[in-house]
Short mmCIF file of the C-alpha atoms (twelve columns), coordinates in Angstrom:
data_MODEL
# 
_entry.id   MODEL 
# 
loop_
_atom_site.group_PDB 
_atom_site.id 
_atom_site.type_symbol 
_atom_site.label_atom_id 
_atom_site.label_alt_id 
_atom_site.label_comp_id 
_atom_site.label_asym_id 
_atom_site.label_seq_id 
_atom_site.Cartn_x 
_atom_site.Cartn_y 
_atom_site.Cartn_z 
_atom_site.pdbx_PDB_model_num 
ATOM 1   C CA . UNK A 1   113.481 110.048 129.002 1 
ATOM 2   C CA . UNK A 2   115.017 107.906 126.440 1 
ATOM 3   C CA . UNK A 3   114.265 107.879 122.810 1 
ATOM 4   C CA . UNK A 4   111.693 105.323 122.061 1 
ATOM 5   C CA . UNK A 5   110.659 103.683 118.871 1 
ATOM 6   C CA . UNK A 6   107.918 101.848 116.988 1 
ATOM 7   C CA . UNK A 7   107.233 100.024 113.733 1 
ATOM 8   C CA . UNK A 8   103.621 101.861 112.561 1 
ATOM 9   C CA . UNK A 9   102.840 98.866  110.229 1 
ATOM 10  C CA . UNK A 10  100.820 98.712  106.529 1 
ATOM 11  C CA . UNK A 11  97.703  97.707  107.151 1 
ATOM 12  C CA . UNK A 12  95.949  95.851  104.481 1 
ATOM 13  C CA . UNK A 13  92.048  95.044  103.058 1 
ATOM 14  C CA . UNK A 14  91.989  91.537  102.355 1 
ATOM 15  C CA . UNK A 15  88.482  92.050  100.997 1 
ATOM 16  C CA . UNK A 16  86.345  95.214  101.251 1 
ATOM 17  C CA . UNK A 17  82.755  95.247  101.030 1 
ATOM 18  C CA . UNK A 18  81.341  98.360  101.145 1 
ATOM 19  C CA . UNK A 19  77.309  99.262  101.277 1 
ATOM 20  C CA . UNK A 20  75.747  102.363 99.950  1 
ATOM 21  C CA . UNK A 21  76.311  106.045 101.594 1 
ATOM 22  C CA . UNK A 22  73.986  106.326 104.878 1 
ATOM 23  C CA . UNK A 23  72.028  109.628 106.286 1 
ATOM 24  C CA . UNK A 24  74.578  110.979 108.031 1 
ATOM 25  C CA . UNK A 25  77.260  110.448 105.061 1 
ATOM 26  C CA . UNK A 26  79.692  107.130 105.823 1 
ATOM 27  C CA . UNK A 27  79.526  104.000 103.884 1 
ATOM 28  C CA . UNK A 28  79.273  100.605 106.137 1 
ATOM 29  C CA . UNK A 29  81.537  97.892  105.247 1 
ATOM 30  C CA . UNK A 30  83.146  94.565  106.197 1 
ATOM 31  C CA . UNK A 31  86.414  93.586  105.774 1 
ATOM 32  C CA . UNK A 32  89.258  91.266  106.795 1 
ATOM 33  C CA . UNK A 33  92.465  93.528  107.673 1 
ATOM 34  C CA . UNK A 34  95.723  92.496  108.086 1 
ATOM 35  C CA . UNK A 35  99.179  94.193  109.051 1 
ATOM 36  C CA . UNK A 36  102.006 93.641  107.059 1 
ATOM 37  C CA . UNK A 37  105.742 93.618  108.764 1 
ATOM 38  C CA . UNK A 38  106.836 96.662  106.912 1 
ATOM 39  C CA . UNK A 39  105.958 100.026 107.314 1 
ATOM 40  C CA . UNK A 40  106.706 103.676 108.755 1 
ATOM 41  C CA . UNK A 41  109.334 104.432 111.530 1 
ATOM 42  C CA . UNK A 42  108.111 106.423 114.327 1 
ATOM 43  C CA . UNK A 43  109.980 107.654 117.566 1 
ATOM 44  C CA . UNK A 44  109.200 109.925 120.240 1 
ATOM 45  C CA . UNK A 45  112.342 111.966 122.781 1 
ATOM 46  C CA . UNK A 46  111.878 114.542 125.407 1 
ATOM 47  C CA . UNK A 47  111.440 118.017 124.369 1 
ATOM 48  C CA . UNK A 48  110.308 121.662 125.426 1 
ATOM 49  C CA . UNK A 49  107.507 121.312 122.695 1 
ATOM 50  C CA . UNK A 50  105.716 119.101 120.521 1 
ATOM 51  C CA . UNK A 51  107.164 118.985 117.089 1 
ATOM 52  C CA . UNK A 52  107.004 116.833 114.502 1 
ATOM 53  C CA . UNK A 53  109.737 116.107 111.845 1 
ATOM 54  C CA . UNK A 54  109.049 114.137 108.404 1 
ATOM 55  C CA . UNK A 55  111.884 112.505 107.123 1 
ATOM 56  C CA . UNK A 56  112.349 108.981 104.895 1 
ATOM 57  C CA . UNK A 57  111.383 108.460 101.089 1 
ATOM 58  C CA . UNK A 58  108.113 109.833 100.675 1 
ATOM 59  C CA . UNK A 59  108.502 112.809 103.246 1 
ATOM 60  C CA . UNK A 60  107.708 115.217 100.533 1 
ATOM 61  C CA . UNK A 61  104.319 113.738 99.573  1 
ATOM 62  C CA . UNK A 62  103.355 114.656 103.823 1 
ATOM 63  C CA . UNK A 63  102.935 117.539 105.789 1 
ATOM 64  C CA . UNK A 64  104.032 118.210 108.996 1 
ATOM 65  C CA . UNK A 65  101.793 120.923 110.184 1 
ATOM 66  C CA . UNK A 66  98.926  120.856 112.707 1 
ATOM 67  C CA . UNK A 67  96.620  118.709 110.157 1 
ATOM 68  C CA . UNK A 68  98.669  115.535 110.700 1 
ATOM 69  C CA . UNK A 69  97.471  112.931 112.191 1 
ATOM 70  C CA . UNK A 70  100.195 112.196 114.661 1 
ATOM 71  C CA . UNK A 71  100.181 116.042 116.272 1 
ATOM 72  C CA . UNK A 72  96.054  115.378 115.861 1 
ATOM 73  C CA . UNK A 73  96.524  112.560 118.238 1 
ATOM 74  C CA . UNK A 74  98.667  113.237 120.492 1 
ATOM 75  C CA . UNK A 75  97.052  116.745 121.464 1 
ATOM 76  C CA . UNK A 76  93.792  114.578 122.121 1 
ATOM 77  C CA . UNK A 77  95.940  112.462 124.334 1 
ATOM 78  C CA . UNK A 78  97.251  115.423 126.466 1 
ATOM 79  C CA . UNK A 79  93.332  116.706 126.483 1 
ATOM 80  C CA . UNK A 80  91.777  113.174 127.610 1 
ATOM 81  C CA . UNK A 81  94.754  112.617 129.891 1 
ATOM 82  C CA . UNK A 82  94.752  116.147 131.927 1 
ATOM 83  C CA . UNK A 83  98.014  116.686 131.157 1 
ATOM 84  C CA . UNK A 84  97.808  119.337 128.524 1 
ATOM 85  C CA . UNK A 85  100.054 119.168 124.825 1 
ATOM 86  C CA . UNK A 86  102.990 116.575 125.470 1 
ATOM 87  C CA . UNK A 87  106.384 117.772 125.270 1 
ATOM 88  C CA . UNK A 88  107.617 115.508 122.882 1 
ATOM 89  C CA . UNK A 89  109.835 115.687 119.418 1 
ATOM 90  C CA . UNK A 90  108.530 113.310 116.977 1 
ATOM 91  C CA . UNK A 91  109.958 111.908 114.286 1 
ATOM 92  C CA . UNK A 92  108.750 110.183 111.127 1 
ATOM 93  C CA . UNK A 93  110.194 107.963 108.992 1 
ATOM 94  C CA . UNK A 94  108.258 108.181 105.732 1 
ATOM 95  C CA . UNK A 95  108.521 104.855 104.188 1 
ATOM 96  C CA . UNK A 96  105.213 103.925 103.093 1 
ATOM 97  C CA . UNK A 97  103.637 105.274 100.044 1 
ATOM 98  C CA . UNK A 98  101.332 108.783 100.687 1 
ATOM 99  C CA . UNK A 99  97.311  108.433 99.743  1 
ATOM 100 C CA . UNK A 100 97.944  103.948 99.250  1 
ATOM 101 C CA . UNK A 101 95.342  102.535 100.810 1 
ATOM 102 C CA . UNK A 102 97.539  101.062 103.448 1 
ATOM 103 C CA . UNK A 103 96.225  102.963 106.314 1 
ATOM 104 C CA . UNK A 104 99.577  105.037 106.909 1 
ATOM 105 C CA . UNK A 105 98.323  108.085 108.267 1 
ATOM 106 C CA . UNK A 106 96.352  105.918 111.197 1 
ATOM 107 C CA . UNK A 107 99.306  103.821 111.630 1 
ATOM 108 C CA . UNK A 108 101.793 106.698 112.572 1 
ATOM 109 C CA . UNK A 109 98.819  107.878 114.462 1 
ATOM 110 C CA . UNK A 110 98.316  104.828 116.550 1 
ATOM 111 C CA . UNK A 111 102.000 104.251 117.056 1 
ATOM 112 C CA . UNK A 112 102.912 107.665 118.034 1 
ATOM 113 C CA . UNK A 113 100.181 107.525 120.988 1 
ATOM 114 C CA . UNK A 114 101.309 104.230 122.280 1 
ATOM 115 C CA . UNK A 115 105.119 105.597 122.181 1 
ATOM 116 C CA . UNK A 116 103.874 108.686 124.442 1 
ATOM 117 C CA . UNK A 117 101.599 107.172 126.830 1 
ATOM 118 C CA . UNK A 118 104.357 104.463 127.407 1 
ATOM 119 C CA . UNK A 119 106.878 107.509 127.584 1 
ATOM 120 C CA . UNK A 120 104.516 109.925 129.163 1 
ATOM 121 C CA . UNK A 121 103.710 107.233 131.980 1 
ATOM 122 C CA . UNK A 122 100.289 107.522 131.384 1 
ATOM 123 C CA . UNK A 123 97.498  105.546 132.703 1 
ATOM 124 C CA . UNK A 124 95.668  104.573 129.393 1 
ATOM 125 C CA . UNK A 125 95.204  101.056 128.201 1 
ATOM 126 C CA . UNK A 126 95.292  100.280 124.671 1 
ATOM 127 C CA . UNK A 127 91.045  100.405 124.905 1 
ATOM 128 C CA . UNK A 128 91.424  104.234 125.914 1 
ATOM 129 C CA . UNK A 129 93.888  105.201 122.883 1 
ATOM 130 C CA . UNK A 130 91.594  103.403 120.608 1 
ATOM 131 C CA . UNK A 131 89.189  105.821 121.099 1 
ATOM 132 C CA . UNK A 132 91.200  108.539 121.018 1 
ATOM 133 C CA . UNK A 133 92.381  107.027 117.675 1 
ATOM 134 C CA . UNK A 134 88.610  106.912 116.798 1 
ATOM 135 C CA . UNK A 135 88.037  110.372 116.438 1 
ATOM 136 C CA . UNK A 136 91.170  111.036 113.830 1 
ATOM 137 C CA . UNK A 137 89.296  108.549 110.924 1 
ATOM 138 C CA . UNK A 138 87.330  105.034 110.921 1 
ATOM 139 C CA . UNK A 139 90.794  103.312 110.619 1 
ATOM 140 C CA . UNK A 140 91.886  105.031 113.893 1 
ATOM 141 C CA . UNK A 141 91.129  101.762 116.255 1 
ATOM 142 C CA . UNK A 142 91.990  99.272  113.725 1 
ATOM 143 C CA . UNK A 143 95.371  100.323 113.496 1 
ATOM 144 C CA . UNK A 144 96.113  101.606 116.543 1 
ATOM 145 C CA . UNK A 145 95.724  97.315  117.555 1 
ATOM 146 C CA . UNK A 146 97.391  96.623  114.688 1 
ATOM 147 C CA . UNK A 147 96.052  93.200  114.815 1 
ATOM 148 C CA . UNK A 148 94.498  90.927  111.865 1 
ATOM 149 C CA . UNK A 149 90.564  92.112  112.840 1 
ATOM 150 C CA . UNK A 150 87.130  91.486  111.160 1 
ATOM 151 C CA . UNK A 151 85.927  95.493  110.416 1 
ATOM 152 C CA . UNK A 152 82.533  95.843  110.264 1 
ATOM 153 C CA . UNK A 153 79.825  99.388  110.775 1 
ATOM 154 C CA . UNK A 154 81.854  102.301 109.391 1 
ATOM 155 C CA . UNK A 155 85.266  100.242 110.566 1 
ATOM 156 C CA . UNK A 156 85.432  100.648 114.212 1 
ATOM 157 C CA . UNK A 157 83.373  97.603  115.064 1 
ATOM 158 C CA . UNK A 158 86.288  94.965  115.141 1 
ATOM 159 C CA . UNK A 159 86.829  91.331  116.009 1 
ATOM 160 C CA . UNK A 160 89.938  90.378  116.051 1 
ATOM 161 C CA . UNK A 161 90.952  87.138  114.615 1 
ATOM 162 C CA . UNK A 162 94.002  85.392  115.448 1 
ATOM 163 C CA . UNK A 163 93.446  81.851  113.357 1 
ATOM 164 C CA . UNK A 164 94.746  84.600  110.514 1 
ATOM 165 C CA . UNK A 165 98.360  82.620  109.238 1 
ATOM 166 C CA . UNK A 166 100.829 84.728  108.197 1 
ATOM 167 C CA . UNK A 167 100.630 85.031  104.382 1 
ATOM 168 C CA . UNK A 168 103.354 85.516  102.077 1 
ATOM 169 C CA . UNK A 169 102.774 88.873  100.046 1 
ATOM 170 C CA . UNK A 170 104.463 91.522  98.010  1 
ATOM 171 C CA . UNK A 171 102.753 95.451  98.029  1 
ATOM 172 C CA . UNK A 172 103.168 97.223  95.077  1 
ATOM 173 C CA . UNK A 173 102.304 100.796 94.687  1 
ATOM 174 C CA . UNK A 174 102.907 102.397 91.080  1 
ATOM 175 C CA . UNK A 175 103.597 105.258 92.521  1 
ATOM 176 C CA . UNK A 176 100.483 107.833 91.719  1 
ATOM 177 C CA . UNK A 177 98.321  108.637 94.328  1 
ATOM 178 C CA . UNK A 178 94.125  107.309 95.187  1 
ATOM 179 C CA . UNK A 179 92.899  109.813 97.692  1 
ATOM 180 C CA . UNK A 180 90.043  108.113 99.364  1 
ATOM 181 C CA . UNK A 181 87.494  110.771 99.163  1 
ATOM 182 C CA . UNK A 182 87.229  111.150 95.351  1 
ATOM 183 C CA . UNK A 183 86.950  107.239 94.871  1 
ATOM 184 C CA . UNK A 184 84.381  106.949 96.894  1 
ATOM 185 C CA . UNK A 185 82.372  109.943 95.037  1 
ATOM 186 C CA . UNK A 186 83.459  107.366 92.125  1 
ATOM 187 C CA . UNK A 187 82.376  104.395 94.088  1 
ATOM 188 C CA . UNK A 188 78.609  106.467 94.598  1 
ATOM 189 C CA . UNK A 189 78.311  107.672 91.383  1 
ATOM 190 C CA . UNK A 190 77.943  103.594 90.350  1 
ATOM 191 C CA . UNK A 191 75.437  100.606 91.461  1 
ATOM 192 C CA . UNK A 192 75.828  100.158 95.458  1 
ATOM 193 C CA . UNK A 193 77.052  96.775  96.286  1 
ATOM 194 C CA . UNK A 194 76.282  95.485  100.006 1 
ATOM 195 C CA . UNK A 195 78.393  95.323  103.036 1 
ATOM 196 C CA . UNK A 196 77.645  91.539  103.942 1 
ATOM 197 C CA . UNK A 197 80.632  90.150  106.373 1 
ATOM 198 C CA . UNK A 198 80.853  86.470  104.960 1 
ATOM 199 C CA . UNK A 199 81.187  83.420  106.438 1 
ATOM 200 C CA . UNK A 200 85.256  82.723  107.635 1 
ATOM 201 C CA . UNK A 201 87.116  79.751  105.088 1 
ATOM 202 C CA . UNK A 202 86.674  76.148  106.039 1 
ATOM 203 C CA . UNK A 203 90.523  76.017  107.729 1 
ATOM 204 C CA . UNK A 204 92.784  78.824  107.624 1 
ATOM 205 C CA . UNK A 205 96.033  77.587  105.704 1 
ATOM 206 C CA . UNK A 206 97.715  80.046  103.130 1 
ATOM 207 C CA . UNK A 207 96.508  78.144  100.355 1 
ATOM 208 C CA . UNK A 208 92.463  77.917  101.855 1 
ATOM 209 C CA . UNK A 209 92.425  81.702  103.088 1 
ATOM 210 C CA . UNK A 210 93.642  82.808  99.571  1 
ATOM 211 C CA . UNK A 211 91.213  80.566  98.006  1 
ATOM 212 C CA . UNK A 212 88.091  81.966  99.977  1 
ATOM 213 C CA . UNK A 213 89.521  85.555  99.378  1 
ATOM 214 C CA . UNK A 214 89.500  84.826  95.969  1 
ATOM 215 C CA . UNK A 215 85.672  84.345  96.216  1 
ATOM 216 C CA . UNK A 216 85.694  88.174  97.717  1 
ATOM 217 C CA . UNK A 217 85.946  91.512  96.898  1 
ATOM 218 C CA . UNK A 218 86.846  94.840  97.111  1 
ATOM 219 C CA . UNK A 219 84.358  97.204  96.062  1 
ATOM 220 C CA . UNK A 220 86.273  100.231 95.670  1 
ATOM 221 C CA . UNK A 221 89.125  98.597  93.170  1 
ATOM 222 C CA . UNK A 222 87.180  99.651  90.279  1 
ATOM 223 C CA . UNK A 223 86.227  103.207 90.384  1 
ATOM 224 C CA . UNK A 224 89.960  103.121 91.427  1 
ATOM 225 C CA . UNK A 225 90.728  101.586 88.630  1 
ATOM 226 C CA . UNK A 226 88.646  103.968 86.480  1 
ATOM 227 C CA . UNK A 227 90.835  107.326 87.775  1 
ATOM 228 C CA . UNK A 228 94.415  106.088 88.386  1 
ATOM 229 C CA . UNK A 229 94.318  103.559 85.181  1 
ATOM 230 C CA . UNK A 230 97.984  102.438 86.410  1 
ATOM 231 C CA . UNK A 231 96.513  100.184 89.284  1 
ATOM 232 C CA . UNK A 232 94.948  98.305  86.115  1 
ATOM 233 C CA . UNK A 233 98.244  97.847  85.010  1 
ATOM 234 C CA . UNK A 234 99.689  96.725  88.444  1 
ATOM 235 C CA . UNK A 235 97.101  93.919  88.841  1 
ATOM 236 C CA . UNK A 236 97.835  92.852  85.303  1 
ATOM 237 C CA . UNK A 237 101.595 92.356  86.298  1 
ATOM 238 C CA . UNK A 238 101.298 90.878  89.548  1 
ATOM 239 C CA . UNK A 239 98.706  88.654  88.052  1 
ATOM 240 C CA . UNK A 240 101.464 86.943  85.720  1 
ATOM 241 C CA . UNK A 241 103.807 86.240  88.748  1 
ATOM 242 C CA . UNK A 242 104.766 82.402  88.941  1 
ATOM 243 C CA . UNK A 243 102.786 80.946  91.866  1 
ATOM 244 C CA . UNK A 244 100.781 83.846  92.694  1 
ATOM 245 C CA . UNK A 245 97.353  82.874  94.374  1 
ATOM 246 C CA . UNK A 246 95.686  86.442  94.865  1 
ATOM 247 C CA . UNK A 247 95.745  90.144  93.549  1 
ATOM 248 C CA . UNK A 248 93.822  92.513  94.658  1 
ATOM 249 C CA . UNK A 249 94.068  95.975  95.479  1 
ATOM 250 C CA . UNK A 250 94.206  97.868  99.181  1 
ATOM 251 C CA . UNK A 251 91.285  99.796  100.628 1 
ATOM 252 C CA . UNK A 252 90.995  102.800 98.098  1 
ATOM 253 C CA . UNK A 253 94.217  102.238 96.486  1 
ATOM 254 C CA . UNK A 254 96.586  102.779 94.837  1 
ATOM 255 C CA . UNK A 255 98.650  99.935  96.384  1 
ATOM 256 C CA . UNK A 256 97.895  96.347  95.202  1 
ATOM 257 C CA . UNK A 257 98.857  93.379  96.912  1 
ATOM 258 C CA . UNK A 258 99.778  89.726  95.905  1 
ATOM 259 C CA . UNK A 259 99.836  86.534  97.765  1 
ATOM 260 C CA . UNK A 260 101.966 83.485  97.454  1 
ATOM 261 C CA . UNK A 261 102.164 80.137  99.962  1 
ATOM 262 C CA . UNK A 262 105.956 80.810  100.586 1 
ATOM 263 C CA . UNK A 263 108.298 83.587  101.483 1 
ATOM 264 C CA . UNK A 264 111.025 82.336  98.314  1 
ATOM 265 C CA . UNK A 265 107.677 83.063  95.697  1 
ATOM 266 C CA . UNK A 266 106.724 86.308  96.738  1 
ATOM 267 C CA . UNK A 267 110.765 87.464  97.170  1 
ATOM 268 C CA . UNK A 268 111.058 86.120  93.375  1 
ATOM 269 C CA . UNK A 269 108.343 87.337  91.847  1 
ATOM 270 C CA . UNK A 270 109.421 91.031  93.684  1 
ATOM 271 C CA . UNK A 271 112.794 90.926  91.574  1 
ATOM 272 C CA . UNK A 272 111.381 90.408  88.553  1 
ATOM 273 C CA . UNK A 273 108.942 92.876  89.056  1 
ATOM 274 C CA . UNK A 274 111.410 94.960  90.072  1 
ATOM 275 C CA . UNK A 275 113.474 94.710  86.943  1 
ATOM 276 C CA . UNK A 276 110.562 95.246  84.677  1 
ATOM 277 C CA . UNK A 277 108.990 98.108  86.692  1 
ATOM 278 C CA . UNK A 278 111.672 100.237 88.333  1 
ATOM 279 C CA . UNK A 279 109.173 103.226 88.795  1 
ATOM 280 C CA . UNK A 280 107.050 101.316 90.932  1 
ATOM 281 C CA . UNK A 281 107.417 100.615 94.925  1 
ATOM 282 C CA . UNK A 282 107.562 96.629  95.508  1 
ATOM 283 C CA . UNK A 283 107.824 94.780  98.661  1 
ATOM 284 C CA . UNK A 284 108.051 91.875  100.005 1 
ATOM 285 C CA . UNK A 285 105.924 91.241  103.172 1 
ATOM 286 C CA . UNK A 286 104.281 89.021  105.019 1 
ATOM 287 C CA . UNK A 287 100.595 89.825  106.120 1 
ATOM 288 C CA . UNK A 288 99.026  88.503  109.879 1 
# 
């Protein structure tokens, strides 16, 4: 079998509307979610065992034992296949921030099962792994497609939507962490806001889409805000960036993102950035 390999992309909350905590415990929401073109390196070989090996920048901020996602998904695969644990050494490439907002545990997730049914020879469409990816977390299907999507019910309700352009971008992360859970005990301990999916923009251009996302939001940004102050500081410098049209953060955090109508803006505005923030992770990206 030969060693395969797969880009397990960011995945991004243009806006995030989330409604108040149901009976059985899960917030609805609506978003617009888009992938960016950077993210974590996963690949899959042959081997006597499943394994899993963490490598790359932020390997230390991520365990490799049985509570990761990606041995969590592939040992449902071998259960709804038939065909028991896969034998399979996995490797991953660490290069997205840990606890972000950017959907990285889902994305290794989703890439590592389409690397081992493809390598496995298995007889699962994309629609099967989906739900497999289901059960590991609401962004399970979302970024196992890895496809710009309306998200809508507790996020597995999607539409995707392929009018999205691709939009200039840099992701900034400041480098502390926002685990989801305790912002969104922050998020309940406030006023609930409503998960309303809004109408789409009049055309979908770079400058129109950032324009109608302006007129958005993301409900969790604040009580984010309110326990990692440094995102506050993070929207406050992106915010000053020459020909930036939107900042807003991620999902739960802590990663913000900025958009610009050209590639040459965003790559600009990520050096000077990067000269007056060294601490913090910057990249340039674009988002579709």
């Amino acid at each position: 079998m030969a060693t395969r390999e797969a880009l397990a992309p960011a995945k991004v909350n243009l806006f995030l509307h989330v409604g108040p905590v149901d009976a059985a415990g899960y917030h609805p929401l609506a978003s617009l979610v888009a992938f960016a073109d950077i993210g974590d390196i996963v690949t899959v070989e042959a081997a006597d065992r499943l394994s899993l090996d963490v490598r790359g920048p932020f390997a230390d901020g991520l365990s490799a034992q049985d509570d990761n996602l990606i041995l969590r998904a592939l040992r449902a695969l071998g259960e709804a296949a038939g065909t028991g644990e896969p034998s399979l050494a996995v490797t991953l490439d660490k290069r997205l921030p840990v606890a972000a907002g950017l959907g990285g545990g889902s994305s290794d997730a989703g890439a590592a099962l389409k690397l081992a049914r493809d390598a496995l020879g298995l007889d699962l469409d994309d629609a099967a792994l989906a739900e497999i990816a289901g059960t590991l977390g609401a962004d399970g299907p979302m970024c196992l497609h890895a496809r710009a999507a309306w998200a809508e019910g507790r996020g597995e309700r999607l539409t995707f939507e392929p009018r999205l352009p691709s939009l200039p971008a840099l992701l900034i992360n400041p480098g502390v962490a926002s685990p989801t859970g305790e912002v969104y005990r922050a998020y309940d301990a406030g006023p609930p806001a409503s998960a309303e999916r809004p109408e789409p923009p009049p055309a979908w251009d770079v400058a129109t889409v950032a324009d109608w996302l302006a007129g958005r939001r993301n409900d969790l940004q604040a009580p984010a805000v309110a326990r990692a102050p440094a995102i506050a500081e993070v929207l406050a410098a992106a915010a000053t960036a020459p020909e930036v049209r939107l900042v807003r953060m991620s999902g739960s955090g802590a990663t913000v993102f900025a958009l610009f109508e050209t590639p040459a803006a965003a790559a600009a505005a990520a050096g000077r950035l990067s000269e007056n923030h060294p601490g913090w992770w910057i990249r340039p990206t674009n988002l579709g």
